[in-house]
MINUVO-158539 format. One record per residue (C-alpha): y, z, x; residue in three letters. Coordinates in nm, 3 decimals. Example, Ala and Ser with C-alpha at 12.3 -4.5 7.8 and 13.67 -1.06 7.14 Angstrom:
<sites>
-0.450,0.780,1.230,ALA
-0.106,0.714,1.367,SER
</sites>
This chain:
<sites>
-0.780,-0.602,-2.754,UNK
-0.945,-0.333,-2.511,UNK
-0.754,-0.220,-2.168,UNK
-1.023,-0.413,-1.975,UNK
-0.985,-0.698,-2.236,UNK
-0.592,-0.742,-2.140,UNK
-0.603,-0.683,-1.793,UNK
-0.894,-0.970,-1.807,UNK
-0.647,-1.177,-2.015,UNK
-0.312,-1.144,-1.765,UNK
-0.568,-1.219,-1.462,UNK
-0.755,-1.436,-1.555,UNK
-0.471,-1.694,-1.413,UNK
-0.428,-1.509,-1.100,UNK
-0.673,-1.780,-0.932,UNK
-0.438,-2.026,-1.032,UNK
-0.135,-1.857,-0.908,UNK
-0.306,-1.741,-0.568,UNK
-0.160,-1.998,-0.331,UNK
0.209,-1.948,-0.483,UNK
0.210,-1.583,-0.417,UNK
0.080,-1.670,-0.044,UNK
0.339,-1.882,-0.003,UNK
0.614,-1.658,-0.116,UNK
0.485,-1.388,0.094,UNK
0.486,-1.607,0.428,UNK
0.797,-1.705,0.326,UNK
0.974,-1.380,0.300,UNK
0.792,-1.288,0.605,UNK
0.983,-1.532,0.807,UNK
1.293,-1.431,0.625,UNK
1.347,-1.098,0.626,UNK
1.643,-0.903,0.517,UNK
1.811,-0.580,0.589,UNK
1.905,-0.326,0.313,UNK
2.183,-0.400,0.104,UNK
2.217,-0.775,0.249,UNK
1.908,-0.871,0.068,UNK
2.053,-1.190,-0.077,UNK
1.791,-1.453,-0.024,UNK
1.515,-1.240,-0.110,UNK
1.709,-1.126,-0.452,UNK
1.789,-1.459,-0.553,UNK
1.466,-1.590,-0.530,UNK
1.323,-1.292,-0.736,UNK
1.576,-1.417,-0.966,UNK
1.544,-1.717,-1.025,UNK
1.166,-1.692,-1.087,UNK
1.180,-1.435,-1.318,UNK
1.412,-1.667,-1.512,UNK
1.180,-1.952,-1.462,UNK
0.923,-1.710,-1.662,UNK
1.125,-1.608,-1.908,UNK
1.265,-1.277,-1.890,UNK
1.579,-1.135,-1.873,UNK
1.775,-1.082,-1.598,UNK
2.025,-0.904,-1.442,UNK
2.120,-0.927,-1.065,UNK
2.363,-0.762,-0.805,UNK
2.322,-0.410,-0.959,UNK
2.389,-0.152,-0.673,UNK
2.490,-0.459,-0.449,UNK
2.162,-0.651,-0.397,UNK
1.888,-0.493,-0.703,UNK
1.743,-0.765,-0.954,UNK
1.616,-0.644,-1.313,UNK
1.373,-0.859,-1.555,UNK
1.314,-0.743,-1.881,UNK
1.014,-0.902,-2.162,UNK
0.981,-0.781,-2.445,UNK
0.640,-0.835,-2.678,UNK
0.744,-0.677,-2.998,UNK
0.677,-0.240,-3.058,UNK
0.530,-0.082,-2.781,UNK
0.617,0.146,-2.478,UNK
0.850,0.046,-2.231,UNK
0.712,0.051,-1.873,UNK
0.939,-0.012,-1.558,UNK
0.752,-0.148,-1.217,UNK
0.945,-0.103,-0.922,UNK
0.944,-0.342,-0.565,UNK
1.140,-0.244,-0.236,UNK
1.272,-0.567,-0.081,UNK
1.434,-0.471,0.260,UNK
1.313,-0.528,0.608,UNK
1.367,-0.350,0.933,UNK
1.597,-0.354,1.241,UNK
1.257,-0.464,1.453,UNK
1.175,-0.744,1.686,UNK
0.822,-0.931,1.558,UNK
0.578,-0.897,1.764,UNK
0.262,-0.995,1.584,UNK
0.219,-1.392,1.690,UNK
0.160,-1.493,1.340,UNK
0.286,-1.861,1.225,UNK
0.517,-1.775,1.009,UNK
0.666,-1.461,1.233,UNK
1.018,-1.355,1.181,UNK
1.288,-1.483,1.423,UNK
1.558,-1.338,1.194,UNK
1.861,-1.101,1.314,UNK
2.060,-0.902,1.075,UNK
2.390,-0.629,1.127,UNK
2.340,-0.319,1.038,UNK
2.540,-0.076,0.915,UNK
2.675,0.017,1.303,UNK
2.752,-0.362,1.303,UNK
2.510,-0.429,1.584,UNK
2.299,-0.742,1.535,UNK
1.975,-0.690,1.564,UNK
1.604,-0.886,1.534,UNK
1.464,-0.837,1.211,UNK
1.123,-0.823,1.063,UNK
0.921,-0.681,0.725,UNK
0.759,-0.422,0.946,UNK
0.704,-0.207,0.638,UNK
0.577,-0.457,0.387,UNK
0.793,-0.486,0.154,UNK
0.748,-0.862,0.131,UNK
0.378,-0.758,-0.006,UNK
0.559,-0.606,-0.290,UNK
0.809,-0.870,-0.380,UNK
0.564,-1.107,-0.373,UNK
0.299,-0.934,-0.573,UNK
0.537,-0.839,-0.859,UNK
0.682,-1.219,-0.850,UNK
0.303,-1.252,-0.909,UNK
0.239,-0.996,-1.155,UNK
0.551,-1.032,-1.360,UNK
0.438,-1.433,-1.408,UNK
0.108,-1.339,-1.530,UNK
0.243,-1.107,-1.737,UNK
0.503,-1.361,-1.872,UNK
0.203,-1.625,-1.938,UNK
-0.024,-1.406,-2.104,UNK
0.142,-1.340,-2.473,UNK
-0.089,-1.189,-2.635,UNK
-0.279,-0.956,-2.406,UNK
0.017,-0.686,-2.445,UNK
0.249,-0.580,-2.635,UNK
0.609,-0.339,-2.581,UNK
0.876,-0.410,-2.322,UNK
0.808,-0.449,-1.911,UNK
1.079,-0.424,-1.668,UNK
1.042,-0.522,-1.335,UNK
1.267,-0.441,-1.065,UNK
1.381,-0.472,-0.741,UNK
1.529,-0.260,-0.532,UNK
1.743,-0.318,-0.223,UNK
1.769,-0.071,0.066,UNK
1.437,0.128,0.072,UNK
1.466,0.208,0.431,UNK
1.818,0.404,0.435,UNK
1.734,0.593,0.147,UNK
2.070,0.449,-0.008,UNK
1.920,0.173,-0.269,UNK
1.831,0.313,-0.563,UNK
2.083,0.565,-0.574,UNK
2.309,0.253,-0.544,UNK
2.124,0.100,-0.852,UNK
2.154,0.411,-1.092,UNK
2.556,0.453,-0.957,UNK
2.614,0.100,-1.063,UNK
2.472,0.175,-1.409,UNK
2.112,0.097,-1.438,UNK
2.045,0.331,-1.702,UNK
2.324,0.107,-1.915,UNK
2.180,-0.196,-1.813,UNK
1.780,-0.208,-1.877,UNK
1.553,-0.035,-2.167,UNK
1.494,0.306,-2.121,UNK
1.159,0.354,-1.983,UNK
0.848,0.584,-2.083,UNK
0.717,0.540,-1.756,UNK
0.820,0.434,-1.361,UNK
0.533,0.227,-1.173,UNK
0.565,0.133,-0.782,UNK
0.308,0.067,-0.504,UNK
0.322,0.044,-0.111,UNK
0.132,-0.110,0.148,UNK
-0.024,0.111,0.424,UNK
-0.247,0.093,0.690,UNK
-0.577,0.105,0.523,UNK
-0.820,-0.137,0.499,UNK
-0.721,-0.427,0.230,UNK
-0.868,-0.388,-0.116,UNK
-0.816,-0.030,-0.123,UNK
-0.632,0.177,-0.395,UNK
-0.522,0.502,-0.391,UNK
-0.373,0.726,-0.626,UNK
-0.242,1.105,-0.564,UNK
-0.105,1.370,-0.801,UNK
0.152,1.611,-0.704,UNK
0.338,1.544,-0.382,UNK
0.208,1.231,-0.221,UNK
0.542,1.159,0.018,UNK
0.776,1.412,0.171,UNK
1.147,1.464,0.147,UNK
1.356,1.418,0.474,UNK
1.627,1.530,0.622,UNK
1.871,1.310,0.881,UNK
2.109,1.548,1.089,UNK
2.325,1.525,1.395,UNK
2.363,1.811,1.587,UNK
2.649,1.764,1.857,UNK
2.667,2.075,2.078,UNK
2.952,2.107,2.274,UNK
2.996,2.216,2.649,UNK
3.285,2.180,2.926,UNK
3.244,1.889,3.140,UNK
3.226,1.872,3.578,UNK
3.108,1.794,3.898,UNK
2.745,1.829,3.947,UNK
2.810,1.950,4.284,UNK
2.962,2.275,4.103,UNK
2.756,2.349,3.784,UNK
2.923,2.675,3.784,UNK
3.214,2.555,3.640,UNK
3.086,2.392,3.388,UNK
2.883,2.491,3.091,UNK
2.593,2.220,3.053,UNK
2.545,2.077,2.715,UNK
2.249,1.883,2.876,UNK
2.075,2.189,2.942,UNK
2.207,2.313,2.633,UNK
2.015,2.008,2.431,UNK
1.740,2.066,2.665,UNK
1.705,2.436,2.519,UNK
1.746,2.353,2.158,UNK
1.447,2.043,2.151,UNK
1.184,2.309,2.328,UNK
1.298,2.646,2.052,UNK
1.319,2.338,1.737,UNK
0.938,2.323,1.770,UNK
0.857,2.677,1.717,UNK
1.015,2.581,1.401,UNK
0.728,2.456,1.240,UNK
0.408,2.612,1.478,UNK
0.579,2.978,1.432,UNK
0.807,3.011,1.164,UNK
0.612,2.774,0.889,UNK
0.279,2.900,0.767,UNK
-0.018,2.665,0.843,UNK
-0.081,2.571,0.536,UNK
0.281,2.450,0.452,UNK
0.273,2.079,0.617,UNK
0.634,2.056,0.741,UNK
0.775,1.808,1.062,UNK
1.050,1.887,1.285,UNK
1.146,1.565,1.498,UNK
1.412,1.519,1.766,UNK
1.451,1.137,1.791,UNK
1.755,1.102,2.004,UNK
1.872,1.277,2.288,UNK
2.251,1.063,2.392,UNK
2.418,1.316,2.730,UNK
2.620,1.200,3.011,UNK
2.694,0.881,3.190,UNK
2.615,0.914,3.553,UNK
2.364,1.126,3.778,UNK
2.678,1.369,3.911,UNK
2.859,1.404,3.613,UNK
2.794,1.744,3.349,UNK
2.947,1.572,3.022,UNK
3.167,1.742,2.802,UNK
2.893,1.722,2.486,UNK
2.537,1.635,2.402,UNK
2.392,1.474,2.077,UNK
2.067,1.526,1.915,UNK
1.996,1.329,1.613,UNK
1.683,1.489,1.396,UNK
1.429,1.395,1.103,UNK
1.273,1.702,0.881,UNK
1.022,1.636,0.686,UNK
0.900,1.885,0.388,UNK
0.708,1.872,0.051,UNK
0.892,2.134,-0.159,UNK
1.304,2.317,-0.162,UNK
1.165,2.644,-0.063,UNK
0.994,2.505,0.244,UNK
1.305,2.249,0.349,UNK
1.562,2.508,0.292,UNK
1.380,2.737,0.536,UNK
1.366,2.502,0.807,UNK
1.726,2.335,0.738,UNK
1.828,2.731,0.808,UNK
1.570,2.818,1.113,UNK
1.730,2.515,1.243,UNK
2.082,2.575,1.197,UNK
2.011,2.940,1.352,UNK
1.856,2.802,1.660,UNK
2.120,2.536,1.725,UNK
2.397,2.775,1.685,UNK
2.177,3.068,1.921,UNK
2.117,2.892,2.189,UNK
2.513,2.723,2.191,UNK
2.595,3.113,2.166,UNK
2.347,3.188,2.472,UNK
2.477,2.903,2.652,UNK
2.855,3.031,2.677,UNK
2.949,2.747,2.466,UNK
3.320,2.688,2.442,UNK
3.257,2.513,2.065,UNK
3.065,2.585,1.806,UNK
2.851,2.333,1.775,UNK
2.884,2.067,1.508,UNK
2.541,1.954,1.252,UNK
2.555,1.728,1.027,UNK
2.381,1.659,0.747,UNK
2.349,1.209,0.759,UNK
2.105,1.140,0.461,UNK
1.819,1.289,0.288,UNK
1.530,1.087,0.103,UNK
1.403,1.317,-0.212,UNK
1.007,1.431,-0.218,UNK
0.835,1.221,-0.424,UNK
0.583,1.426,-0.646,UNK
0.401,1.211,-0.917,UNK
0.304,1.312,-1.232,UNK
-0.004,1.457,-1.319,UNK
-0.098,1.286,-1.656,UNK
0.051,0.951,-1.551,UNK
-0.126,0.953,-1.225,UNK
-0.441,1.044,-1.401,UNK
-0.419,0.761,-1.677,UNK
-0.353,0.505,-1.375,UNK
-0.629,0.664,-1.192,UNK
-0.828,0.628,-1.425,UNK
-0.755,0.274,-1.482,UNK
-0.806,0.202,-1.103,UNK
-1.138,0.375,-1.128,UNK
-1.259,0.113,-1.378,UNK
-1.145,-0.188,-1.270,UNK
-1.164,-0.123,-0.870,UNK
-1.458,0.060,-0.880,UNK
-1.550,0.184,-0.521,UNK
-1.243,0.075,-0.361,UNK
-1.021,0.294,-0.577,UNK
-0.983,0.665,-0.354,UNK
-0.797,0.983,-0.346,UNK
-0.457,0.866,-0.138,UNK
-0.417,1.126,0.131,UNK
-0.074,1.310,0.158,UNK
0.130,1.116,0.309,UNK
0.447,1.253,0.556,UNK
0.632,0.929,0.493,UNK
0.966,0.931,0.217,UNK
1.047,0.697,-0.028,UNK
1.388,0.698,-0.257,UNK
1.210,0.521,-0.593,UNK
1.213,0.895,-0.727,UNK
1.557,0.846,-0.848,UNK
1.515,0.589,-1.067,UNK
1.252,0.768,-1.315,UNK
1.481,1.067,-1.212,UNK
1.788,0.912,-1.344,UNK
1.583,0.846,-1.669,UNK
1.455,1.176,-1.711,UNK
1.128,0.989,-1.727,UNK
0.751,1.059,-1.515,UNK
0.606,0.807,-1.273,UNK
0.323,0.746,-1.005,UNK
0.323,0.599,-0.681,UNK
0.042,0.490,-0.510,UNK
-0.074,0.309,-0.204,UNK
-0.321,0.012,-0.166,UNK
-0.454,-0.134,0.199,UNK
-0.347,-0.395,0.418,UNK
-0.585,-0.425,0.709,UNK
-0.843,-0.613,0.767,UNK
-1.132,-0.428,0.658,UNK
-1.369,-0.554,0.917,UNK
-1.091,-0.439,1.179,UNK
-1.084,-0.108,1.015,UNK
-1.419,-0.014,1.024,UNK
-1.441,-0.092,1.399,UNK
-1.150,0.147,1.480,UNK
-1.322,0.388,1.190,UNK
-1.644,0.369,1.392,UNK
-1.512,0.399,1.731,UNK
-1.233,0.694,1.651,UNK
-0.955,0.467,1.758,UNK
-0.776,0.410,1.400,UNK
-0.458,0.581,1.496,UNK
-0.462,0.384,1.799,UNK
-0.577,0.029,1.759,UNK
-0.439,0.008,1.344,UNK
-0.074,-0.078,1.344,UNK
0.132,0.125,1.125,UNK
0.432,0.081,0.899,UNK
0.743,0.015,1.118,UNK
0.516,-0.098,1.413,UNK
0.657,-0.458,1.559,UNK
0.238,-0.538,1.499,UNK
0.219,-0.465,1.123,UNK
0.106,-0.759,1.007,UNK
-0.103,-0.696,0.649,UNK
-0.389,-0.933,0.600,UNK
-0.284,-1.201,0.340,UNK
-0.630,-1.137,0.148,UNK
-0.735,-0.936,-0.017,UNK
-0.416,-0.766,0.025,UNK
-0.230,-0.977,-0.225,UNK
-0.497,-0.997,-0.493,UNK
-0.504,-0.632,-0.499,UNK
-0.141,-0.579,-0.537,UNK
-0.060,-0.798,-0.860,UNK
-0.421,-0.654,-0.977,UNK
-0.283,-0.289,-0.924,UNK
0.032,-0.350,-1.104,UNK
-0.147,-0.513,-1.387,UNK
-0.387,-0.273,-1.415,UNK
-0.148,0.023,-1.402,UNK
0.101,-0.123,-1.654,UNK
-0.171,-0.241,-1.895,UNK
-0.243,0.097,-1.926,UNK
0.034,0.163,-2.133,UNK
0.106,-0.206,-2.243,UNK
-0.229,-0.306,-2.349,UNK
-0.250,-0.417,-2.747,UNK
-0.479,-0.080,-2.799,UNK
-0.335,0.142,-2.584,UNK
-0.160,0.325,-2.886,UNK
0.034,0.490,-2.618,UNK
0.375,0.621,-2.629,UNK
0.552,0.816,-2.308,UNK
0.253,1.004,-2.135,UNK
</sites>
C-alpha cells in the first residue's frame, strides 16, 4: 500500500469520528487545566486510548499519558500533544467558554482558560490515535502517542524524561508534534532549522537604601535605578546584536515601592530573552548582566545587585531530512494550503523528549482562524491587530477546519514513516 493509499485508509473514518473530536474539544475547552494539575484532561486521554487498544501508561512526570500500538516490524514513530492551559480569564463569549480557576505554582487562584490551544491538540491526537487504532492494515511498526503536561512553564517534559520515559515507551526513530497559531484554519506549515526560539526567565533585584521622598539625597533610588537599567537593556539588541541575528530583550515586570513618598529599599525587574542559537544567547545573557551590574555601580549602590536565572525553554531547531520528508508529505496531500512556517519567536520544551532519545524530530504549525476573518485583516493590514494571538483572553480557534486538519497532519506526517511501503527506517 502507497503513502497516499494509507493515509486514505486511516481517514477515510475521520467523517465518522468528526462530531466526537468536536465534542472533546468543547469539552476540554470548558475545562481547562493548569500545568502539572492536568488530571481530568489526562485521564480522559487515558481512558480512550485504552478504549482503542493501545497501551498505556499514565502519571509519568506527574500528569504525562503514553499509548503505545504496535503493527508488527516497522519504525517506531512518537507524536507528541501539550495538554495545559493558562492562568487567563476567557473572554471570547463562546458557549462552551471556560469558567475554570486553577492555583498556580505561587498558590494564587486564578481564572483559567486554553488560551494557547492545547485542547486542539489533545483532541486531534485522541482523534488521530483512534483512526490509527481502527485502521489495521494501512500501517505497519510501532506509534506512540503522548501527552505532555506543563507546556507553558517549560517544566513538563523535562518532568517526563526525569521520571523515566526513555524506560518506559519504545525507543523512537522519530519525534512528531504540531501547534495551533494564528493563521487562517486549513493551513500547514513546516520549517527546517530553527522554527522557535530558546528563552531565558531572570530576576534581576537591584538593591538601593530606602527614605523619605522629601530627602532623596539620602537615599540611593533603586526606582531610578530600575528606571536606568529597562532604557540601556534595549540597546541590547538594536546596538549590540547584529541585524540579522533576530534576538528579544523584554522587561515584563517592574514591582518598586509602596507609597508616593516613600524611596524603597529595592526594585525588581523580572525579564524574558529570546534567541535562536548559544552564541547569540550567551552574548546577551552577558551584555545583560554587564548593564545591570553598571548602572547599580553608577548608581552608588550599597548591594550588588542580585539576577537570577528562573527557567529557560531550549531552541527548538528541526531536522532537516525529517522536516523535508513531512514536507513533502504535506505538499501532497494539502496541496496549496501546505506553506513555508515563518520563524517563529515563541519557545516550546518538546525538544527534550527527541533530545533525551538522541533521536530527530519536526515541529510544525497549522491555522486556527477563520479564514474568511483572515483575509479581511490580510486585506486591510490589520492582522496583528484584529487576529487574536496565542495567550490572548480572545483566542478562540475555529472548530472547522481546524480540527480536520490537525488529525489529517498527524496522519499524514506519521504515515510517512508508518505507511506499509514506506521501507523507512530512522531518517
Amino acid at each position: 500500500m502507497t503513502a497516499e493509499a494509507s493515509v486514505d485508509a486511516v481517514l477515510s473514518g475521520l467523517d465518522g469520528i468528526r462530531p466526537d473530536v468536536e465534542d472533546l474539544y468543547r469539552d476540554l475547552h470548558a475545562h481547562p487545566e493548569l500545568g502539572l494539575a492536568e488530571h481530568r484532561t489526562a485521564a480522559k486521554a487515558a481512558e480512550a486510548l485504552r478504549g482503542f487498544g493501545y497501551e498505556v501508561t499514565t502519571g509519568i512526570g506527574g500528569t504525562g499519558v503514553t499509548g503505545v500500538l504496535r503493527r508488527g516490524s516497522g519504525p517506531t514513530v512518537m507524536l507528541r500533544a501539550d495538554m495545559d492551559a493558562l492562568p487567563v480569564r476567557e473572554a471570547t463569549g463562546l458557549p462552551y467558554a471556560s469558567t475554570a480557576t486553577g492555583t498556580g505554582a505561587d498558590g494564587v487562584r486564578r481564572p483559567v482558560m486554553h488560551a494557547c490551544g492545547h485542547d486542539v491538540h489533545v483532541a486531534c491526537m485522541v482523534g488521530f490515535a483512534r483512526l490509527m487504532a481502527a485502521a489495521t492494515g494501512a500501517w505497519r511498526g510501532t506509534l506512540v502517542v503522548l501527552f505532555q503536561p506543563s507546556e507553558e512553564p517549560g517544566d513538563g517534559a523535562r518532568a517526563m524524561v526525569e521520571d523515566g520515559l526513555t524506560d518506559k515507551v519504545p525507543r523512537p526513530d522519530v519525534v512528531l508534534a504540531q501547534h495551533v497559531l494564528p493563521y487562517p484554519a486549513g493551513y500547514v506549515g513546516t520549517r527546517a532549522g530553527s522554527v522557535l526560539s530558546a528563552a531565558d526567565n531572570l530576576r534581576v533585584t537591584l538593591r538601593g537604601r530606602g527614605g523619605h521622598g522629601s530627602a532623596p539625597q539620602a537615599a540611593v533610588d533603586p526606582v531610578v535605578m530600575a528606571a536606568m537599567c529597562v532604557l540601556r537593556l534595549q540597546t541590547v539588541v538594536s546596538r549590540e546584536t547584529a541585524a540579522t541575528t533576530p534576538a528579544v530583550v523584554t522587561v515584563g515586570s517592574v514591582q518598586a515601592g509602596t507609597g508616593p513618598n516613600i524611596i524603597p529599599d529595592e526594585a525588581v525587574l523580572q525579564l524574558n530573552v529570546r534567541t535562536y542559537d548559544q552564541e547569540t544567547r550567551g552574548r546577551v545573557l552577558a551584555a545583560i548582566e554587564r548593564i545591570v551590574r553598571a548602572e547599580a555601580q553608577a548608581s552608588g549602590a550599597p548591594a550588588e545587585p542580585e539576577i537570577e536565572h528562573l527557567n529557560a525553554f531550549p531552541p527548538t531547531v528541526n531536522d532537516a531530512d525529517v522536516t523535508a520528508r513531512v514536507a513533502d508529505a504535506f505538499a501532497a496531500h494539502f496541496g496549496d494550503a501546505a506553506h513555508t512556517l515563518p520563524l517563529q519567536t515563541a519557545s516550546e520544551d518538546m525538544s527534550e523528549l527527541p533530545n533525551a532519545f538522541g533521536v530527530p524530530y519536526t515541529y510544525w504549525g497549522i491555522g486556527g482562524t477563520d479564514p474568511e476573518r483572515f483575509a479581511e485583516a490580510e486585506r486591510k493590514g490589520t492582522v496583528g491587530q484584529d487576529i487574536p494571538t496565542n495567550h490572548s483572553s480572545s483566542f478562540a480557534p475555529v472548530l472547522q477546519p481546524t480540527l480536520d486538519t490537525g488529525v489529517r497532519a498527524l496522519a499524514v506526517a506519521a504515515l510517512a514513516w508508518l505507511s506499509t511501503d514506506s521501507g523507512a527506517g530512522p531518517a
